[in-house]
C-alpha positions in Angstrom: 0.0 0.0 0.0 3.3 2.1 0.8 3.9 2.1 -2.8 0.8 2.9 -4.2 2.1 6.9 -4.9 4.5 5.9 -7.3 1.8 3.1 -8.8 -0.8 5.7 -10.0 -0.6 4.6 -13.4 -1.7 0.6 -13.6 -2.8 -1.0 -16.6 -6.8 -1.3 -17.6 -8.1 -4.5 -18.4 -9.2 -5.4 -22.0 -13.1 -4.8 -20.6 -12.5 -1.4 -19.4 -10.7 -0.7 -22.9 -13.5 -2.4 -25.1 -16.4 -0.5 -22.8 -14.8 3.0 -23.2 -14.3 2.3 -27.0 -18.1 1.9 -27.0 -18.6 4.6 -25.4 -15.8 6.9 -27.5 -17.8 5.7 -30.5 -21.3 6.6 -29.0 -19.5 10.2 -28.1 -18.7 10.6 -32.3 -22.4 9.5 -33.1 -23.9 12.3 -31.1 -21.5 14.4 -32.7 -22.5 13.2 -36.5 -26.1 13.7 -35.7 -25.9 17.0 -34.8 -24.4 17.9 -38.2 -27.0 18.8 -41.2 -28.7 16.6 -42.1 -27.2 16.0 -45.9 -23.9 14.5 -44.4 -25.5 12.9 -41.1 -26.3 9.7 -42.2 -22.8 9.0 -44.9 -21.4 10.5 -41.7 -22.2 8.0 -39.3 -21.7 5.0 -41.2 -18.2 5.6 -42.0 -17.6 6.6 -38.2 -19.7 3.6 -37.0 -18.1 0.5 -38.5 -14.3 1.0 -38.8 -15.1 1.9 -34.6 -16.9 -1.2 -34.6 -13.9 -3.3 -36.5 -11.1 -1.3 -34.1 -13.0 -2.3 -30.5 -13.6 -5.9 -32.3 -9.4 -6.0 -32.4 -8.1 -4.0 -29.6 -4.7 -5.2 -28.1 -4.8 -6.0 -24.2 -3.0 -3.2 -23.0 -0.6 -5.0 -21.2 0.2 -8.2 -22.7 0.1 -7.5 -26.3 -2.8 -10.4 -26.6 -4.5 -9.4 -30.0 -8.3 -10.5 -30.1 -8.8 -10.1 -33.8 -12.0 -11.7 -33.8 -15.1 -10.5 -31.1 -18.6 -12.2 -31.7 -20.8 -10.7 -34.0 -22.7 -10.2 -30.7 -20.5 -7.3 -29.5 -20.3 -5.9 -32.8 -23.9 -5.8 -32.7 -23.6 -4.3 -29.1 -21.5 -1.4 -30.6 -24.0 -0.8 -33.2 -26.5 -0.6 -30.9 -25.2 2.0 -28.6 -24.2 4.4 -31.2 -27.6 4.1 -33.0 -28.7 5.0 -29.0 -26.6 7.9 -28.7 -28.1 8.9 -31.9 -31.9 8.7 -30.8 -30.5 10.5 -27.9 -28.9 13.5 -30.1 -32.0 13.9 -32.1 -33.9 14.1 -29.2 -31.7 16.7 -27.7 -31.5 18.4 -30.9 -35.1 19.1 -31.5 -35.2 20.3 -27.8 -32.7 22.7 -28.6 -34.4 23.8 -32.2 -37.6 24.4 -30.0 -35.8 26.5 -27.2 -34.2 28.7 -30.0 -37.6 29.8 -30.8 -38.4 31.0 -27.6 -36.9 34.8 -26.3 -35.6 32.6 -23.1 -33.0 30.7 -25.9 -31.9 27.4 -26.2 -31.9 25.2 -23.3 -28.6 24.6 -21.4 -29.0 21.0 -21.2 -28.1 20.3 -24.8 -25.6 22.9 -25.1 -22.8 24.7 -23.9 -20.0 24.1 -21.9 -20.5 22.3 -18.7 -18.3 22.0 -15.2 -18.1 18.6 -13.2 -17.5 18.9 -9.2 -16.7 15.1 -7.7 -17.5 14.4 -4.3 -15.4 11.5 -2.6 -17.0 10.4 0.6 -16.8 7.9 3.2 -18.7 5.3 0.8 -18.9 6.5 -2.4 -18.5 9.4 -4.7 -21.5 11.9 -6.4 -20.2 13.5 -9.2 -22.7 16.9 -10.3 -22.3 18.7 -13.2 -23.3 22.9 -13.3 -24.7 24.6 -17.0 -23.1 27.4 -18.1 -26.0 29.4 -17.0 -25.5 27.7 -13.3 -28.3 25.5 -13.3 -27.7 21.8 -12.4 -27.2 19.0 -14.9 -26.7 15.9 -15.1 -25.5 14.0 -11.6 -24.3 10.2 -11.3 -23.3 8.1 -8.2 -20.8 5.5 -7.2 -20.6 3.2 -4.3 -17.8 1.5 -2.6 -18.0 1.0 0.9 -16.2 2.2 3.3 -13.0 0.3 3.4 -12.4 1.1 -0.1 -8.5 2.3 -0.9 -7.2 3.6 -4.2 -7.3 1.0 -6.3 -11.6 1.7 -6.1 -11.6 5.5 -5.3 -9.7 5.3 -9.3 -12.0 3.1 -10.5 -15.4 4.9 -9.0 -13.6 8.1 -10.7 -13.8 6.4 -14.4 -17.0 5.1 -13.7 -18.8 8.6 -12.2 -17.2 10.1 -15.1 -18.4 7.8 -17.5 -22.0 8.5 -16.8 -22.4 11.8 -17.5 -23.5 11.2 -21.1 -21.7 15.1 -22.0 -18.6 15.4 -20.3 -17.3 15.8 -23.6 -18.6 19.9 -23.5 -16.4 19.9 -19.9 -14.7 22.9 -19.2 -13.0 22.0 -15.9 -13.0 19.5 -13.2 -12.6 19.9 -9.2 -12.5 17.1 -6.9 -13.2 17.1 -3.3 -12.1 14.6 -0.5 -12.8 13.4 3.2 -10.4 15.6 5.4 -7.7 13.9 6.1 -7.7 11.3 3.5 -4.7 10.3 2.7 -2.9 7.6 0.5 0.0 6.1 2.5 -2.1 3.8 4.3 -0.1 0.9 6.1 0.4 -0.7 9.6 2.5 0.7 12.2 2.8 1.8 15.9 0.1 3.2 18.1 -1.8 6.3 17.0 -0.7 7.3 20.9 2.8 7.2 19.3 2.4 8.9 16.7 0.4 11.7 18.5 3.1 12.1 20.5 5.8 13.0 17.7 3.3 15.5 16.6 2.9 17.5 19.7 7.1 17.7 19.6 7.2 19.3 16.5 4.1 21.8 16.9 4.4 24.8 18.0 1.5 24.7 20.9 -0.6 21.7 21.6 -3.8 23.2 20.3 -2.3 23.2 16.6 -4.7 21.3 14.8 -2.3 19.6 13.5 -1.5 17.9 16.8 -5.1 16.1 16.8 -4.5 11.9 16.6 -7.2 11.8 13.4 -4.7 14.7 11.7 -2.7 14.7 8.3 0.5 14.7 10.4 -0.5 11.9 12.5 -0.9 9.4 9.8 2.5 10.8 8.1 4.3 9.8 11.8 2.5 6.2 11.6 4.1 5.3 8.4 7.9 6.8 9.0 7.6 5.0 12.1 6.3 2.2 11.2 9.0 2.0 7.9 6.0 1.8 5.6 7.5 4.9 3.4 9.4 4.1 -0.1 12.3 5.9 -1.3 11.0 9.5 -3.3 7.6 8.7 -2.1 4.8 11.9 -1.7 2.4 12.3 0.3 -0.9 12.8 -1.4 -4.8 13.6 -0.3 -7.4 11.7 -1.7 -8.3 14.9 -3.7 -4.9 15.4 -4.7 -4.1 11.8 -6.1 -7.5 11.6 -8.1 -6.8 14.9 -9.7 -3.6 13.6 -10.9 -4.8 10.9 -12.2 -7.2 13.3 -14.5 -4.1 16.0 -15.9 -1.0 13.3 -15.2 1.2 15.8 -13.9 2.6 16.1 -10.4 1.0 16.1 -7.4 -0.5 19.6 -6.4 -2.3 19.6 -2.9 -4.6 22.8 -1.7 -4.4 24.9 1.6 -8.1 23.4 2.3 -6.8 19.6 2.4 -3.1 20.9 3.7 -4.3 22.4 7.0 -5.0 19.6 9.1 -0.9 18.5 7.9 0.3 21.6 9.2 0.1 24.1 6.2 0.9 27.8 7.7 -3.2 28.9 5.7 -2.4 32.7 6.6 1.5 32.9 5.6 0.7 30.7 3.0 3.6 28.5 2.7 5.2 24.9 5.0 6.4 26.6 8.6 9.6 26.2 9.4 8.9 23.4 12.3 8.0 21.3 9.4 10.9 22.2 7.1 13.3 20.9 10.2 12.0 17.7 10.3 13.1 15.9 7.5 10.9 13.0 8.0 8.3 14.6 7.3 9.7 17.2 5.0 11.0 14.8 2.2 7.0 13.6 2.1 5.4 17.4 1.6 3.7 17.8 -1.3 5.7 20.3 -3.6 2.9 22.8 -4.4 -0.1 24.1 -2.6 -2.4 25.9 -4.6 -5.7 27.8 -4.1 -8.7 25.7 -4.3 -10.2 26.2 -7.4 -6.8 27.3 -9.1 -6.2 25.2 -12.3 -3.2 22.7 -11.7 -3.5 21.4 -15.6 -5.2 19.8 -18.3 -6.7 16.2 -19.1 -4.1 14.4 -20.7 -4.2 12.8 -23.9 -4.3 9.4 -22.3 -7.4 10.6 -19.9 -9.2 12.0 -22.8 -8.8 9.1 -25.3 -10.4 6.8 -22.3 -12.6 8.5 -20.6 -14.4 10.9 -23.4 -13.3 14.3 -21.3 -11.8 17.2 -23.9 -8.0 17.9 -23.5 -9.2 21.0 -23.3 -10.7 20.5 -20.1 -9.1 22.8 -16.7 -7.9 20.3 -13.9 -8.9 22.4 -10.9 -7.3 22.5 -7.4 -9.6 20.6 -4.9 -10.9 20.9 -1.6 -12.6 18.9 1.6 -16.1 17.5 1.3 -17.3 19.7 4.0 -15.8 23.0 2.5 -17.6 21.5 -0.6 -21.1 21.4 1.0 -20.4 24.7 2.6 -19.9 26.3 -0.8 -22.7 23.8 -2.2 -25.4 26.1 0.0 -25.1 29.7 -1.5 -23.2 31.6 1.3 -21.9 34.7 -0.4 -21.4 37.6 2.9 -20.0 37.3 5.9 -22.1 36.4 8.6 -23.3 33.3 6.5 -23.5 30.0 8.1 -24.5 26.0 7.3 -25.8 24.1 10.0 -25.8 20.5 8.6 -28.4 18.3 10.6 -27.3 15.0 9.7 -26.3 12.0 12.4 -24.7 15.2 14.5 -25.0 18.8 14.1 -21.8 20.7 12.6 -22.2 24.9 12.5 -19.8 26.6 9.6 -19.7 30.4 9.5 -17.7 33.2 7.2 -15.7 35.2 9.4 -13.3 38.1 8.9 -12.0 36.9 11.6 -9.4 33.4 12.3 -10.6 31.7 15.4 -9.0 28.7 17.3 -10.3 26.7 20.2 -8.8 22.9 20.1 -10.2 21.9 23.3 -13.6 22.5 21.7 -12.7 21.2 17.9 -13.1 24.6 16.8 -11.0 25.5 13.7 -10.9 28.2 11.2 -9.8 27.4 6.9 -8.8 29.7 5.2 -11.6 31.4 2.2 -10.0 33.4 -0.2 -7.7 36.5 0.7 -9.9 38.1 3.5 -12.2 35.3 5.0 -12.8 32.4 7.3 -14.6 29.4 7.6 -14.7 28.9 11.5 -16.6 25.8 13.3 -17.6 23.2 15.2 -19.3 20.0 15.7 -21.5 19.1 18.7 -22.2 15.1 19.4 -26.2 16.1 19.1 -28.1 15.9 16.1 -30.2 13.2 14.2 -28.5 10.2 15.7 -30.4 10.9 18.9 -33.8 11.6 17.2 -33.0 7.9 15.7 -32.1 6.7 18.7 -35.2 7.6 20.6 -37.9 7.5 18.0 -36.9 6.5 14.6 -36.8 8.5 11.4 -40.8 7.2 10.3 -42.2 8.5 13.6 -40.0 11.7 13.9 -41.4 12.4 10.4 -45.1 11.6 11.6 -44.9 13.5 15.2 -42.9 16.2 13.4 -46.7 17.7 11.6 -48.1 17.7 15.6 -45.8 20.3 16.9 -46.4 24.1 16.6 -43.2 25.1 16.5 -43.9 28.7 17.5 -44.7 27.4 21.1 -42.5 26.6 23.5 -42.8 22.9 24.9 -41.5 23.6 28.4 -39.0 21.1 28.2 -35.5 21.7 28.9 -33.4 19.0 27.2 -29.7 18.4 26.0 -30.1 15.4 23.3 -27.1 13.5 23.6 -27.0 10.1 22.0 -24.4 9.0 25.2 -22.6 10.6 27.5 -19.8 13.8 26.3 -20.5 17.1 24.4 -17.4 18.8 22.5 -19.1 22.0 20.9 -20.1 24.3 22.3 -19.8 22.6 25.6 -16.5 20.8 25.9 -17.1 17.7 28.7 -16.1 14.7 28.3 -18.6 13.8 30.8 -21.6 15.6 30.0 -24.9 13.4 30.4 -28.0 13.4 28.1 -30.5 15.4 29.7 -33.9 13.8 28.4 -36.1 13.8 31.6 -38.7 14.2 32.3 -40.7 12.4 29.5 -43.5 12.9 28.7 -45.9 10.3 27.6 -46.9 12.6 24.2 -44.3 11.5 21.7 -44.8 14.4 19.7 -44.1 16.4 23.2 -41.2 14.5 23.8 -39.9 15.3 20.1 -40.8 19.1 20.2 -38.5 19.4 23.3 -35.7 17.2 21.4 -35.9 19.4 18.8 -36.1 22.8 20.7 -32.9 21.6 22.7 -30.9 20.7 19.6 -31.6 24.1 18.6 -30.6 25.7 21.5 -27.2 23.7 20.9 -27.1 25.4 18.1 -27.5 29.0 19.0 -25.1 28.5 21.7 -22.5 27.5 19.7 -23.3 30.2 17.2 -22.7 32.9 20.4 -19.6 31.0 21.1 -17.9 31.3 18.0 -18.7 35.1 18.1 -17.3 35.0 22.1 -13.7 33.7 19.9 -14.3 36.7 18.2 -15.8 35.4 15.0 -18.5 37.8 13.2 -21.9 37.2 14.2 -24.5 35.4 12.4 -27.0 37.6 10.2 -28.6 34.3 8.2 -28.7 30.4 8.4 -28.3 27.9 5.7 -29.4 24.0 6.6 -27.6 21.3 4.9 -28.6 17.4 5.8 -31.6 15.0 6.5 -32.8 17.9 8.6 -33.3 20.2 6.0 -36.6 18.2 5.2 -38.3 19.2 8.4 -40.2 22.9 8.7 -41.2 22.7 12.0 -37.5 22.2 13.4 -36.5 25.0 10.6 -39.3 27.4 12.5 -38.1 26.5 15.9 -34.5 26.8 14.5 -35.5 30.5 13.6 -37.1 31.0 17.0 -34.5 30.1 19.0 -31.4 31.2 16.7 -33.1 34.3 16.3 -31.9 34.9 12.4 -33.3 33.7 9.8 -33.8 29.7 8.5 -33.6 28.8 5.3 -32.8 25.4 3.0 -28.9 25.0 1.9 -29.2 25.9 -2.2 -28.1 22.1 -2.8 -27.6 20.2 0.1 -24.3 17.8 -1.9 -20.5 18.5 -1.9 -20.3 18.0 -5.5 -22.5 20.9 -6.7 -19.8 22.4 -4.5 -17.0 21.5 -6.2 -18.4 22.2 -9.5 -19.0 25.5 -8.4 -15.0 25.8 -7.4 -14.7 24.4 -11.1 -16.6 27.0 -12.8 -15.9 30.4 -10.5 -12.7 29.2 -9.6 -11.1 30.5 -6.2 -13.0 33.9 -6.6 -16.2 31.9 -5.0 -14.3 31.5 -1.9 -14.3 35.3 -1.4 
């Protein structure tokens, strides 16, 4: 696994070279019928069956193995999905002949140059793809599970890809990744260990980079453990996957670099770093703006996965930077709460703010802002826990979420709080209940709230800006009566995230480029 940096590039399999000829030839078929209609039809028969003849005898890639003669069923198959794309391209092409009629113009989902954001998560990776004119396209999905290293992350990357039927018209690319993702993966001694060389090297304890799920951390596991080859890099998940696209060398972002120990506001590796060789020799050798382009597709990327050479590699950031971005903040002041399993408050600040005792951490957004947050252990995992999704959803239509319930909870789904309370041994407070369930949720609901307006005031106690307006991200999002007791109790207004996923995110970092950060 140690080696896998200087392995990006491993040979494809005779299927995946036959499947992305199909769909090469496919590509040139939506191209021929968009042509007039005198040189369509020539036109696509003299792209259609020397295609079909070249997949029929493609070489394996890596032993040479010529296969000179495919059934007639797989020529057919070829056939068959350029005659496809071509139903496809009429169909689009009246669309557009009808939209050109109209003062509004042609619609943008048949034309026009498009922008593709990938989202790599935990499980899987959503790839979203913004118009021109900034409305959404096409979107595709990829699963993989949750142990999955990079041998899948790069094959869920050529197959999100290869389902958007036109990232042929894509004008850049941007790739975001779990924080802290990195390659070098291996065995080696105790995260306690490792911990331990970090807090030697930073300069205070309370350096994020000093936390045991850091960048760092991992990067003392493997020197310590002698899992690191010769020349090897150290590449995030964004960072590897984006090479993979231009072929060029690894470029990482001040977004993905933080939590390894990346000075965000002199913009460059401190010096505590730069004196420690093992971990110098592994830095990556440019940090770049997210959003800034880092190259091209390559020629090899192009010919196999359909995307034009043309096409800007952008400079990536973290999923949850992504999501931030994803829910049209634009002033400072703006904040995402996400209500998924916990609840995690993001703000724009003109101000940097620290707490490590409280997991509260400021990136860096463009030349004069801040993203500062945190992340308390309440959310939806207790609302599970106690009732279920189907009956929260039920119960949720009983409350009147402009009266208080009288309760005074602190949903916890077990015992310690982190933000905006930091106590390791803070208890759930869920008494008394009462025997109305939609009582009992009201009061869950008003207390997770109350969570969340403290840790707003808390952030401004660091010296953060306050809140003027709210965006909600996650499974929460769906419910009106916690949004109206959110507003209540937050005192600003509620409002629903513009799109709730990380990739519209990073396809808007693709298309705007680092001037969306601010």
């Amino acid at each position: 696994a140690a080696s896998t940096v200087a392995q990006a590039h491993v040979a494809h399999d005779f299927q995946d070279l036959f499947f992305n000829r199909v769909v090469a030839m496919s590509l040139a078929a939506l191209h021929i019928v968009s042509r007039p209609p005198e040189v369509r039809g020539p036109a696509l028969l003299s792209a259609a069956v020397p295609t079909a003849f070249l997949v029929a005898s493609s070489a394996h890639p890596t032993s040479g193995i010529h296969r000179p003669r495919v059934g007639s069923k797989v020529v057919g198959g070829v056939l068959a999905a350029a005659l496809l794309a071509c139903t496809a391209a009429r169909r689009c092409g009246r669309r557009r002949v009808r939209g050109a009629r109209s003062a509004a113009g042609a619609g943008a989902s048949c034309g026009g140059e498009i922008f593709i954001g990938i989202d790599f998560g935990t499980s899987g990776c959503r790839a979203a793809c913004l118009e021109s004119d900034g409305s959404l396209g096409d979107e595709a999905s990829v699963a993989y599970g949750r142990d999955a290293g990079p041998k899948e992350w790069r094959k869920a990357l050529h197959e999100v890809l290869m389902q958007l039927p036109r990232r042929s018209a894509a004008a850049a690319v941007c790739i975001d990744g779990t924080s802290a993702t990195a390659l070098l993966v291996g065995p080696g001694p105790s995260v306690g260990e490792a911990v331990e060389r970090c807090l030697a090297m930073v300069p205070s304890p309370a350096h994020v980079a000093a936390s045991p799920t850091s960048t760092l951390a991992k990067v003392w596991e493997w020197q310590l453990g002698g899992v690191v080859p010769a020349g090897a890099r150290l590449a995030h998940q964004a960072d590897w996957l984006a090479a993979l696209l231009h072929g060029g060398p690894l470029v990482t972002d001040y977004h993905n670099a933080l939590k390894l120990g990346y000075d965000i506001e002199a913009l460059q590796w401190p010096e505590w770093m730069l004196a420690e060789r093992a971990v110098a020799e592994l830095l990556p050798g440019r940090v770049a703006t997210p959003g800034e382009t880092v190259g091209h597709i390559s020629a090899e990327t192009s010919e196999r996965l359909g995307l034009p050479q043309s096409c800007r590699v952008a400079a990536g950031t973290t999923d949850s930077i992504a999501a931030f971005l994803a829910a049209g903040t634009v002033e400072v002041g703006d904040a995402v709460t996400s209500l998924g399993t916990t609840l995690a408050v993001k703000l724009r600040s003109l101000t940097r703010v620290e707490d490590a005792a409280s997991g509260i951490y400021s990136h860096r957004l463009g030349t004069a802002q801040w993203l500062v947050g945190g992340a308390s252990n309440s959310g939806g995992g207790v609302l599970r826990q106690q009732l279920g999704d189907e009956a929260v959803a039920q119960l949720s239509a009983r409350i009147d979420p402009e009266r208080d319930s009288g309760l005074d909870y602190y949903p916890l789904p077990r015992p310690g709080e982190r933000f905006p309370i930091c106590d390791a041994a803070l208890r759930p407070r869920l008494e008394p209940r009462p025997e109305d369930d939609a009582l009992f949720l009201h009061g869950m609901l008003e207390g997770m709230a109350r969570i969340e307006a403290k840790g707003y005031r808390r952030l401004e106690e660091l010296g953060a800006d306050p809140v003027r307006r709210v965006f909600t991200a996650g499974g929460g999002a769906k419910n009106e009566q916690w949004r109206r007791i959110r507003e209540r109790l937050v005192g600003v207004p509620v409002q629903a995230a513009a799109w709730t996923q990380a990739a519209c995110g990073s396809a808007l970092l693709a298309k705007e480029g680092p001037a969306l950060l601010g």
